[in-house]
N, CA and C atoms as a LAMMPS dump frame, in Angstrom:
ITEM: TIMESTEP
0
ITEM: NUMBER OF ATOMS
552
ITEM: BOX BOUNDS ff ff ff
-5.0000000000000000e+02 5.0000000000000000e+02
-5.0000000000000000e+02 5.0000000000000000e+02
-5.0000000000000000e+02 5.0000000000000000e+02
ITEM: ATOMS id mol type element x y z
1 1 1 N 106.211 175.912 120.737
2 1 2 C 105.772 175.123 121.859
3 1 3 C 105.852 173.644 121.479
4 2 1 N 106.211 172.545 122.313
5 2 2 C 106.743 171.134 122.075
6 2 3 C 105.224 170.96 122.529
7 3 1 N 104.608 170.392 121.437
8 3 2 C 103.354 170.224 121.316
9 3 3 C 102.624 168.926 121.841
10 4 1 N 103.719 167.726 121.709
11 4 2 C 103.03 166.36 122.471
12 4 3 C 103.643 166.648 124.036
13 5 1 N 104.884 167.074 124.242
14 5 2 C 105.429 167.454 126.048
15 5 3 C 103.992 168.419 126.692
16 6 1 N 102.987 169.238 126.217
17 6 2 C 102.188 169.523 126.672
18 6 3 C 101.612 168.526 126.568
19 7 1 N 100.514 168.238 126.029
20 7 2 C 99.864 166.951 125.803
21 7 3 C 99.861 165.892 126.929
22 8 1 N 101.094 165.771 127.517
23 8 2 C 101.647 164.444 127.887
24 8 3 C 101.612 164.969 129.625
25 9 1 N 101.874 166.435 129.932
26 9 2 C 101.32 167.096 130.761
27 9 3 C 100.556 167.275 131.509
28 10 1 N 99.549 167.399 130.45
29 10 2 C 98.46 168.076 131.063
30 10 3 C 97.291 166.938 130.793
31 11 1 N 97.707 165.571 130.11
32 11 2 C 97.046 164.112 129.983
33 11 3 C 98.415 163.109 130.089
34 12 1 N 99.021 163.278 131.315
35 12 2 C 99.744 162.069 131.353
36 12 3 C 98.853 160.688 131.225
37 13 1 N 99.503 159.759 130.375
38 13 2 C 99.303 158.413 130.351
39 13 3 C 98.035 158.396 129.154
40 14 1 N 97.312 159.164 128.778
41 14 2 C 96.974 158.935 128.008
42 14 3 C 96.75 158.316 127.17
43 15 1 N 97.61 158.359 126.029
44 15 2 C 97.713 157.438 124.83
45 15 3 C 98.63 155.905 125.75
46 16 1 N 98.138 155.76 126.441
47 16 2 C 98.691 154.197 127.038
48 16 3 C 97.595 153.278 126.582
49 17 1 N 98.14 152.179 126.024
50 17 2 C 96.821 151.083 125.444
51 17 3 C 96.121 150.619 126.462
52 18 1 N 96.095 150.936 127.761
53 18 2 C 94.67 150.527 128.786
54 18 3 C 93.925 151.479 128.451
55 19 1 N 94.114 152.794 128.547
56 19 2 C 93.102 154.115 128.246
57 19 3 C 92.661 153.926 127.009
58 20 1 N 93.533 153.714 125.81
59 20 2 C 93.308 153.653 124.232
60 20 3 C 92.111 152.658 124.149
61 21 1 N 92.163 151.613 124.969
62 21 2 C 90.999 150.429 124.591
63 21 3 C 90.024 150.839 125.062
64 22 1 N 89.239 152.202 125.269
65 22 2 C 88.131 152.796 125.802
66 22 3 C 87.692 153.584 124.654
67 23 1 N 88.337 153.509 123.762
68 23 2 C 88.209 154.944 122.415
69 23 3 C 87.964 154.164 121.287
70 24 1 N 86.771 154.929 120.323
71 24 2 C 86.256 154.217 119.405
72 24 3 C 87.494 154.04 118.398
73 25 1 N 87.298 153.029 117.2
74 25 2 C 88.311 152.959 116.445
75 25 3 C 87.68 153.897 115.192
76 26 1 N 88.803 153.84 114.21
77 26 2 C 88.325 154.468 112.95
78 26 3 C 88.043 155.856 112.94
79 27 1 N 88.559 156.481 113.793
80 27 2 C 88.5 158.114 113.739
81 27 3 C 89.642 158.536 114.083
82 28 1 N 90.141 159.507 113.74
83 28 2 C 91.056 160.503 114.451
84 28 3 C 90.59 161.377 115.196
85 29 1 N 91.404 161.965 116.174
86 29 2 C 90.908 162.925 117.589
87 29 3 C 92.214 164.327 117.486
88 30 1 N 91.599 165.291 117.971
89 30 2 C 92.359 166.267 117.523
90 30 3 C 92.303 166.927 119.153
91 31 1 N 93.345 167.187 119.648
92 31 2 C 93.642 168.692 120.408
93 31 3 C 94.438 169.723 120.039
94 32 1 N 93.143 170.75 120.555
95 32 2 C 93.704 172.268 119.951
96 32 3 C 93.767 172.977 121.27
97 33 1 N 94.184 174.245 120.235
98 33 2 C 94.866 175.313 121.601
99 33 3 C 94.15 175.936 121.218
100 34 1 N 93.786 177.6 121.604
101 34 2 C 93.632 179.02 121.671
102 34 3 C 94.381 179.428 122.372
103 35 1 N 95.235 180.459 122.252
104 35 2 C 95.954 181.603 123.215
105 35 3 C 95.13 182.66 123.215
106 36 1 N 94.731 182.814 124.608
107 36 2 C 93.61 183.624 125.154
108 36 3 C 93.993 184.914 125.149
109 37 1 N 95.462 185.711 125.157
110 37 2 C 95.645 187.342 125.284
111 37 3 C 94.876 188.145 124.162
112 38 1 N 94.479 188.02 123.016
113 38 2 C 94.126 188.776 122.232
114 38 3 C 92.434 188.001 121.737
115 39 1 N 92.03 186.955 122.363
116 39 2 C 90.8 186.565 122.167
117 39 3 C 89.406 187.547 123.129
118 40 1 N 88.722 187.999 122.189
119 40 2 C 87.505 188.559 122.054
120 40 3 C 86.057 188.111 121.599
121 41 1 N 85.107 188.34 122.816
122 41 2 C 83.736 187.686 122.195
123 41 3 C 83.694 187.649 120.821
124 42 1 N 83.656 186.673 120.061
125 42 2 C 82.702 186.273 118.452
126 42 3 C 81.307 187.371 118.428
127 43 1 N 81.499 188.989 118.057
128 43 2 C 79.799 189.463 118.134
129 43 3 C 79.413 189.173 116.702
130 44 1 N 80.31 188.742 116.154
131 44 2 C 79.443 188.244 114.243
132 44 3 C 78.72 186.934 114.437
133 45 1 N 79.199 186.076 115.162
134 45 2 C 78.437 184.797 115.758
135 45 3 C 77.162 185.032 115.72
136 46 1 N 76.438 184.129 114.649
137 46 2 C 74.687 183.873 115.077
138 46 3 C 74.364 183.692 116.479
139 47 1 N 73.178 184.557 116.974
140 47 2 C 73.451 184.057 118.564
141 47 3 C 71.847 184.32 118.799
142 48 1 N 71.306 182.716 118.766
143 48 2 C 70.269 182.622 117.87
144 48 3 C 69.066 183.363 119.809
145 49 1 N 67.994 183.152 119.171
146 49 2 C 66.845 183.882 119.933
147 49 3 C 66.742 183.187 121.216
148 50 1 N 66.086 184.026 122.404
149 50 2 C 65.792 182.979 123.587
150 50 3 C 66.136 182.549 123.839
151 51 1 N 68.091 182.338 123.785
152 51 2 C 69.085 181.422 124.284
153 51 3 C 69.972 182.813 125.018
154 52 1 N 69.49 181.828 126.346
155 52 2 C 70.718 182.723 127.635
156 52 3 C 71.774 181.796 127.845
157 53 1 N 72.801 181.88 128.228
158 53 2 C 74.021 181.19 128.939
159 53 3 C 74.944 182.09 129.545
160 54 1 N 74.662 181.299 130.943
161 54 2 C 75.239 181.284 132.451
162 54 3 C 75.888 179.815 132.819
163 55 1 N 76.155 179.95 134.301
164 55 2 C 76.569 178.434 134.932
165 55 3 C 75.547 178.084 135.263
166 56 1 N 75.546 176.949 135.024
167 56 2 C 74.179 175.922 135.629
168 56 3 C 74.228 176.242 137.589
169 57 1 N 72.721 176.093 137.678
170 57 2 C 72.334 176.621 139.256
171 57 3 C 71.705 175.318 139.7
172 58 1 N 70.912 174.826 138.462
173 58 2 C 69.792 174.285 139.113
174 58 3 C 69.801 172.938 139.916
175 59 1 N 68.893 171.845 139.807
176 59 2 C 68.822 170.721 140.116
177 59 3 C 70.184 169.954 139.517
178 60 1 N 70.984 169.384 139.826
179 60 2 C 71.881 168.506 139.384
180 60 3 C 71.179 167.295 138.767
181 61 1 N 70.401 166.782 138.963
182 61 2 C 69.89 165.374 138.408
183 61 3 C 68.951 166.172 137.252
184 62 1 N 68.472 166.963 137.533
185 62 2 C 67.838 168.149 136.141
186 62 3 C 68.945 167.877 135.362
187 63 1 N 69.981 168.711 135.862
188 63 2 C 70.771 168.623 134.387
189 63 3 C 71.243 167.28 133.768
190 64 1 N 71.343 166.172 134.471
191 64 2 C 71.443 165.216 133.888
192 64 3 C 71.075 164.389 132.504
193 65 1 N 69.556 164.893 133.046
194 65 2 C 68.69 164.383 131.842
195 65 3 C 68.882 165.058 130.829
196 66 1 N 69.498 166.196 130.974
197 66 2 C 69.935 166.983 129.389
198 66 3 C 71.301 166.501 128.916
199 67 1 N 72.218 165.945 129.555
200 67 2 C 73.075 165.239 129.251
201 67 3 C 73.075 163.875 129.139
202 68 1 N 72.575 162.992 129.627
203 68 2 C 72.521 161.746 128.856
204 68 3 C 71.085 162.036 127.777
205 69 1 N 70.45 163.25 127.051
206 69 2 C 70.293 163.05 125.783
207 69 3 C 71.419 163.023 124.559
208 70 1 N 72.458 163.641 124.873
209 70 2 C 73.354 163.756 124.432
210 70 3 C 74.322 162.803 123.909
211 71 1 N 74.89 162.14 125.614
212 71 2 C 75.561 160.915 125.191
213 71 3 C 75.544 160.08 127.133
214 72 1 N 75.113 159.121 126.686
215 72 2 C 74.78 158.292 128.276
216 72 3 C 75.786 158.308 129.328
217 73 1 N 76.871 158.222 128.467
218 73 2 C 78.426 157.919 129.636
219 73 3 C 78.809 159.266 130.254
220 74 1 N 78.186 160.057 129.46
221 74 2 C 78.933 161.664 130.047
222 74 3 C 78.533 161.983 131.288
223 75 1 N 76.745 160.862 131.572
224 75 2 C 76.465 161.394 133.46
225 75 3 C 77.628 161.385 134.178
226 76 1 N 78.448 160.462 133.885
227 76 2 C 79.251 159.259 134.89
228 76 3 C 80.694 160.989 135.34
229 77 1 N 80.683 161.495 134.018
230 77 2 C 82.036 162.406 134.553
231 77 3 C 81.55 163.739 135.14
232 78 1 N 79.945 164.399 134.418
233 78 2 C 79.792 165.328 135.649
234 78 3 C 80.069 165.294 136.705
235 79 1 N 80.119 166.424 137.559
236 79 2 C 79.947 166.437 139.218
237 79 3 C 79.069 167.721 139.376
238 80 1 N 78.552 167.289 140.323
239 80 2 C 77.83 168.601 141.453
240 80 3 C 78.559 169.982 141.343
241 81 1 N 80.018 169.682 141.56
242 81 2 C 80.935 170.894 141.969
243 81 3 C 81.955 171.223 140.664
244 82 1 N 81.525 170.616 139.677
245 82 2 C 82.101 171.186 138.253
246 82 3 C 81.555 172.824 138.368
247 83 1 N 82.299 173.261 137.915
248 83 2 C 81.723 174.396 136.475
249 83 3 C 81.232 174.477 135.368
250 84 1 N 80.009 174.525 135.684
251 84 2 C 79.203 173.766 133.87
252 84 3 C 78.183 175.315 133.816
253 85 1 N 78.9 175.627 132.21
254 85 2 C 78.179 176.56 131.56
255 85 3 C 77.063 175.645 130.59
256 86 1 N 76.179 176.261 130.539
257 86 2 C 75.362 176.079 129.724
258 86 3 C 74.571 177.204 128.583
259 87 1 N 73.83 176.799 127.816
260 87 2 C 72.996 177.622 127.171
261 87 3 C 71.344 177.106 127.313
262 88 1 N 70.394 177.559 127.693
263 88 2 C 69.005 177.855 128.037
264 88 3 C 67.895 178.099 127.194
265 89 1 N 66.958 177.699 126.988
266 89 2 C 66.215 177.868 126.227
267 89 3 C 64.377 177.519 127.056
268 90 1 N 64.178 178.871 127.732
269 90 2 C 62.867 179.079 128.735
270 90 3 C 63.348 178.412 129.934
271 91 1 N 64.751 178.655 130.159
272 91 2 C 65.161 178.057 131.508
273 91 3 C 64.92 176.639 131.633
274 92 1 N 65.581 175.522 130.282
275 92 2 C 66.003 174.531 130.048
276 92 3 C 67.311 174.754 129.659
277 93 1 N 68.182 173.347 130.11
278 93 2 C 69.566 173.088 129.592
279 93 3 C 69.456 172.766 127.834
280 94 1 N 69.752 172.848 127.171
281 94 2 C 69.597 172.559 125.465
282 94 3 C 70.889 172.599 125.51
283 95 1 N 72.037 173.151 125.72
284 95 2 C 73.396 173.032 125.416
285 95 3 C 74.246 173.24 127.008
286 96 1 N 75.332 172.632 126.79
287 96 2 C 76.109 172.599 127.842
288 96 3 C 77.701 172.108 128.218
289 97 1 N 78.396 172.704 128.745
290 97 2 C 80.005 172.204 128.93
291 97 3 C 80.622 172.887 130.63
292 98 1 N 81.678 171.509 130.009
293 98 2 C 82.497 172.195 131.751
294 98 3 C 83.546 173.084 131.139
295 99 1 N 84.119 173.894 132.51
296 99 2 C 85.152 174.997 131.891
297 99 3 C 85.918 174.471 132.614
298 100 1 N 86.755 173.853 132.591
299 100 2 C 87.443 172.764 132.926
300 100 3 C 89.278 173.515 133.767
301 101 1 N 89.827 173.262 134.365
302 101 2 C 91.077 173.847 135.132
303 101 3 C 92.226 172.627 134.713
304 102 1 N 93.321 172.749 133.377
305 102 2 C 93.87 171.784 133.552
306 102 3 C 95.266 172.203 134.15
307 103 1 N 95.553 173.143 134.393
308 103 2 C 96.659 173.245 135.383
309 103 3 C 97.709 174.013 134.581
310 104 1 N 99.03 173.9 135.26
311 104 2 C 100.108 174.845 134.643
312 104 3 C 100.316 173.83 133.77
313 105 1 N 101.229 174.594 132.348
314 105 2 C 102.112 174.007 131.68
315 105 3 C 103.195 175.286 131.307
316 106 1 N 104.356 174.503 131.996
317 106 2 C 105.939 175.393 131.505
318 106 3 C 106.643 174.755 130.538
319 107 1 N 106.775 175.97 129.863
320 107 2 C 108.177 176.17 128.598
321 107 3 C 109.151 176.829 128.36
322 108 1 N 110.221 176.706 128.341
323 108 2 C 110.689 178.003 128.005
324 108 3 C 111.291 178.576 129.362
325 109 1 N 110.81 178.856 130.367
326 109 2 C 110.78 179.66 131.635
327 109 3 C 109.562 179.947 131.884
328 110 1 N 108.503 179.977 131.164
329 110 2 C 107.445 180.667 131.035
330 110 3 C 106.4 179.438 131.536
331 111 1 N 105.457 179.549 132.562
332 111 2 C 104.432 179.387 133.085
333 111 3 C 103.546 179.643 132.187
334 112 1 N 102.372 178.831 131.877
335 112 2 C 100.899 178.707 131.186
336 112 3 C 99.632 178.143 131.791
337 113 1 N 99.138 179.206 132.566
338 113 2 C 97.564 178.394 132.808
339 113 3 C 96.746 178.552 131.949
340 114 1 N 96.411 176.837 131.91
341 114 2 C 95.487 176.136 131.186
342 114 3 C 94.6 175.481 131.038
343 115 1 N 93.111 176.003 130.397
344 115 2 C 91.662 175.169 130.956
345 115 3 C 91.699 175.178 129.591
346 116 1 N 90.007 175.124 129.652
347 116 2 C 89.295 174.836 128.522
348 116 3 C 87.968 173.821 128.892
349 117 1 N 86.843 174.224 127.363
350 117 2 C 85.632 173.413 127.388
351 117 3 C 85.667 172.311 127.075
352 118 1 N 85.155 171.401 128.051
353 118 2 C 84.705 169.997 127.999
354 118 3 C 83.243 169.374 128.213
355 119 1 N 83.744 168.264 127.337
356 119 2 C 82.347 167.737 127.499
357 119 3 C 81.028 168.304 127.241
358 120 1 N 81.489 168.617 125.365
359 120 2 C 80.429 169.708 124.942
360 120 3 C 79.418 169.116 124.324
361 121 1 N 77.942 169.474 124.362
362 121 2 C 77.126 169.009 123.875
363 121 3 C 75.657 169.74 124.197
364 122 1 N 75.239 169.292 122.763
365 122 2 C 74.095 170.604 122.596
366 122 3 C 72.41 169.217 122.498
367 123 1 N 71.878 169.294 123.179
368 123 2 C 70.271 168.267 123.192
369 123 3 C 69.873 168.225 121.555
370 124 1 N 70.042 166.982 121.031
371 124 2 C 68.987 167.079 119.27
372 124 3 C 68.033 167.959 118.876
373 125 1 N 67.195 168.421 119.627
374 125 2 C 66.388 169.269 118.996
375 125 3 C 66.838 170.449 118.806
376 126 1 N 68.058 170.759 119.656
377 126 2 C 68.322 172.424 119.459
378 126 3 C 69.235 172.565 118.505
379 127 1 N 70.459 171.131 118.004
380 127 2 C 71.76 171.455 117.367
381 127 3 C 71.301 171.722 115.747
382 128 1 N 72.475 172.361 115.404
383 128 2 C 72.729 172.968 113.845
384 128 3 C 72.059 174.363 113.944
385 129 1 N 72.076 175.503 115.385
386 129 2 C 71.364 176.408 115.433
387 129 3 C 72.494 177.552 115.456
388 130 1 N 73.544 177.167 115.817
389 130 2 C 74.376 178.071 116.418
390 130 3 C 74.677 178.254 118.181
391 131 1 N 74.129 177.531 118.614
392 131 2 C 74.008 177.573 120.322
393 131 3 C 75.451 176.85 121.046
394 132 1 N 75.218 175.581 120.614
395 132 2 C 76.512 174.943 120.849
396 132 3 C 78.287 176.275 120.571
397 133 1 N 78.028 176.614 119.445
398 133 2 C 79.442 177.552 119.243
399 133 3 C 79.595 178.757 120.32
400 134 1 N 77.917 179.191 119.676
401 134 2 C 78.146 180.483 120.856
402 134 3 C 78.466 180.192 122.643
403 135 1 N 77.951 179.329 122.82
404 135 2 C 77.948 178.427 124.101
405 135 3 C 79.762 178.905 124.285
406 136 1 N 80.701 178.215 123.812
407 136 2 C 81.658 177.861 123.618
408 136 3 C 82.577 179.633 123.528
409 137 1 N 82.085 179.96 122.396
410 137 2 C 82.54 181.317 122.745
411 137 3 C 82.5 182.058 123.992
412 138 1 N 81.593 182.253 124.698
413 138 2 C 81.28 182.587 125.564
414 138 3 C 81.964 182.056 126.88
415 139 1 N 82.043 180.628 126.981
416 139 2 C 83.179 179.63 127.95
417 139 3 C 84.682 180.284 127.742
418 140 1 N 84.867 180.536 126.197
419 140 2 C 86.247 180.992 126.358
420 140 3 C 86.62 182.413 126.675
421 141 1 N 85.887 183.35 126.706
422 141 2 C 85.829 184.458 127.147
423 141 3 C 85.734 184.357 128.472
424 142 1 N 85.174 183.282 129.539
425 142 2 C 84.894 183.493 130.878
426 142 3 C 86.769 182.882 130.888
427 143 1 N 87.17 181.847 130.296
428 143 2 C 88.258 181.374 130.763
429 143 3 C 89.535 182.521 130.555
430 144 1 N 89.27 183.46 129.425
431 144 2 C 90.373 184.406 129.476
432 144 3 C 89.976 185.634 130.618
433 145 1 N 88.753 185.46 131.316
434 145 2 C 88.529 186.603 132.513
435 145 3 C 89.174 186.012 133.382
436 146 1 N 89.259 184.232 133.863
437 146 2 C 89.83 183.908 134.641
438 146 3 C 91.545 183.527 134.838
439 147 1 N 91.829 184.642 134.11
440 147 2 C 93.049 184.72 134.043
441 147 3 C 94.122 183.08 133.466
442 148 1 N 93.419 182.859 132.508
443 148 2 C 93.928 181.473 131.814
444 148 3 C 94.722 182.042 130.583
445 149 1 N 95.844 181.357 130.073
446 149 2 C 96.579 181.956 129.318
447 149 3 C 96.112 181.257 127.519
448 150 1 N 95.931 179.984 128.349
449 150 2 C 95.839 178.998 127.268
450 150 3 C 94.158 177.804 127.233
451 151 1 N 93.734 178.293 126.356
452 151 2 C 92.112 177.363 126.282
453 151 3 C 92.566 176.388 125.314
454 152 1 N 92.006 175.052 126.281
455 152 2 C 92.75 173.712 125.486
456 152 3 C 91.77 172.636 125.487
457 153 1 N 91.071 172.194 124.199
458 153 2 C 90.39 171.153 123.883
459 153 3 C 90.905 170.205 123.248
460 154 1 N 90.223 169.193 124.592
461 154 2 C 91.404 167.874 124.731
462 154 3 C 90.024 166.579 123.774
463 155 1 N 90.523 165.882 122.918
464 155 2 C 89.808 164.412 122.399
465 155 3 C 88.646 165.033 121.786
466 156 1 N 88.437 165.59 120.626
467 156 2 C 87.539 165.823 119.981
468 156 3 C 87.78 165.212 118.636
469 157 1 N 86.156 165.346 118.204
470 157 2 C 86.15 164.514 116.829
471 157 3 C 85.76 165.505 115.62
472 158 1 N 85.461 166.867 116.567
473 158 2 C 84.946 167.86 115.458
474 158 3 C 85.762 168.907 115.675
475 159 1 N 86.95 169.272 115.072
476 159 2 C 87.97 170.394 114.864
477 159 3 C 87.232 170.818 114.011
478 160 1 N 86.836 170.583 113.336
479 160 2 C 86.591 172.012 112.092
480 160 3 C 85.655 173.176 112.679
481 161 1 N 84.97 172.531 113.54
482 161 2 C 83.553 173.439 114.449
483 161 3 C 84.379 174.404 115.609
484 162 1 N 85.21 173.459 116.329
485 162 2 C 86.179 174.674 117.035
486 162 3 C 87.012 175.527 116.147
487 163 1 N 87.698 175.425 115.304
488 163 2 C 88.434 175.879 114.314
489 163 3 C 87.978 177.626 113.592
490 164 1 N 86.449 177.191 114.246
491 164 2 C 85.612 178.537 113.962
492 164 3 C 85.499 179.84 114.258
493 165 1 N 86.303 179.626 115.88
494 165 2 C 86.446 180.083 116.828
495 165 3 C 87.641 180.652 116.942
496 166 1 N 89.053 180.066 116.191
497 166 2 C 90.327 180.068 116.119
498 166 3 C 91.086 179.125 117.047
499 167 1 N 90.388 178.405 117.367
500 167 2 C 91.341 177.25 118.067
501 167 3 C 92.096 176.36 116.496
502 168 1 N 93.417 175.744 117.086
503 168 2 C 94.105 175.224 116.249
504 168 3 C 94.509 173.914 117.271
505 169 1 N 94.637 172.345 115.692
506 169 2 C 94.856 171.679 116.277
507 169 3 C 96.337 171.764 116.159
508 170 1 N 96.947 170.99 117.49
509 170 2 C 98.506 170.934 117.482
510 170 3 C 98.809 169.621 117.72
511 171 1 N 97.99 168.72 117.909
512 171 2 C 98.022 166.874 117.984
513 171 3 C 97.073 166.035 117.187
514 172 1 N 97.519 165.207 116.626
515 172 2 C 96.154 164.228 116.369
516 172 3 C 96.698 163.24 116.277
517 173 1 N 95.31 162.286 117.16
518 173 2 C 95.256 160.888 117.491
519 173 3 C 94.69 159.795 116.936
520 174 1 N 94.787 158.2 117.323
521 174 2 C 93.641 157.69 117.416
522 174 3 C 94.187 156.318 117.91
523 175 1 N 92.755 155.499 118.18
524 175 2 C 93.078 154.489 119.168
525 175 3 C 94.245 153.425 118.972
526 176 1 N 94.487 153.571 118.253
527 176 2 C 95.632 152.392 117.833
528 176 3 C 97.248 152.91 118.096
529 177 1 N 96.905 154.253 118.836
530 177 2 C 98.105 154.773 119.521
531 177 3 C 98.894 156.02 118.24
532 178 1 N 98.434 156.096 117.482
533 178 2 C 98.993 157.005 116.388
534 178 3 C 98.788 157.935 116.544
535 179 1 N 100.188 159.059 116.05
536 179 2 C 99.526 160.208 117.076
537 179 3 C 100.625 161.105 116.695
538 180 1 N 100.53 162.518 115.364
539 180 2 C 101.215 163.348 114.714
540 180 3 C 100.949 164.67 115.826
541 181 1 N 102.645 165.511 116.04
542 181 2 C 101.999 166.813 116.162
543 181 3 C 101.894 167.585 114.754
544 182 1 N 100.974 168.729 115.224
545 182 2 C 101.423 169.884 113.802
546 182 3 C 101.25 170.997 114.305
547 183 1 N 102.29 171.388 113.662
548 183 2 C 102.566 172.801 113.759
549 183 3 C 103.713 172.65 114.65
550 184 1 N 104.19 172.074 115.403
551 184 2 C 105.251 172.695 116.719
552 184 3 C 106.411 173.118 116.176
């Protein structure tokens, strides 16, 4: 698979230096894939106590406040009419992501629908528990029910935590426009 022609796809314009001057410096950013046909719930996954995850129902401005503990700017990209899974703790948000629809990508002859979790993030008091992953596991299992071929996490700073899961990175970035595939 031509690994930045997806990329470029399914995030046209992207790496363009108006977008780039929004992204911290001094890190690299990684997108990975999963190919969803042979992916199966994680049941070895710690899947710690008193944590349910479903789609969020509740108050929208509720969930807010569990997301700007997280990170402030992320209110701004929720919506009302996302798909946001979460994980629960006494019927609080503590962890949460969108399952995101990024559309076809063709290769080959071959058609690929492609989502994936965004905009992941677990509230301080709950992270380093296991919630956040399982969270995530669980998102990608709903995305291979929804008939998605390909689960794709786009601008992350923590591959090694998806990596857990078997996602692989196939790009990496960073603001100054630099930007290797691997593997293609």
């Amino acid at each position: 698979m031509n690994n930045k022609r997806m990329f470029d796809t399914l995030h046209p314009g992207f790496l363009e230096p108006e977008h780039l001057s929004q992204i911290s410096s001094g890190q690299d950013y990684d997108e990975m894939v999963l190919f969803l046909k042979d992916y199966e719930e994680n049941k070895k996954l710690y899947n710690p106590e008193n944590i349910e995850y479903d789609y969020y129902k509740g108050d929208f401005d509720a969930f807010l406040t569990a997301v700007r503990k997280v990170d402030e700017s992320w209110a701004d990209i929720y919506k009302p009419s996302d798909r946001i899974y979460c994980g629960f703790y006494k019927g609080e948000v503590v962890s949460f992501c969108l399952i995101e629809d990024m559309g076809i990508y063709e290769e080959g002859g071959i058609s690929y629908k492609v989502g994936g979790p965004g905009c992941v993030g677990t509230i301080p008091d709950f992270r380093k528990k296991g919630i956040g992953l399982k969270m995530i596991d669980k998102a990608t299992c709903i995305l291979k029910d929804l008939s998605y071929d390909i689960s794709y996490v786009h601008y992350t700073g923590v591959a090694s935590w998806y990596s857990k899961l078997g996602y692989r990175t196939i790009l990496r970035w960073n603001k100054e426009g630099k930007w290797e595939s691997i593997g293609d």
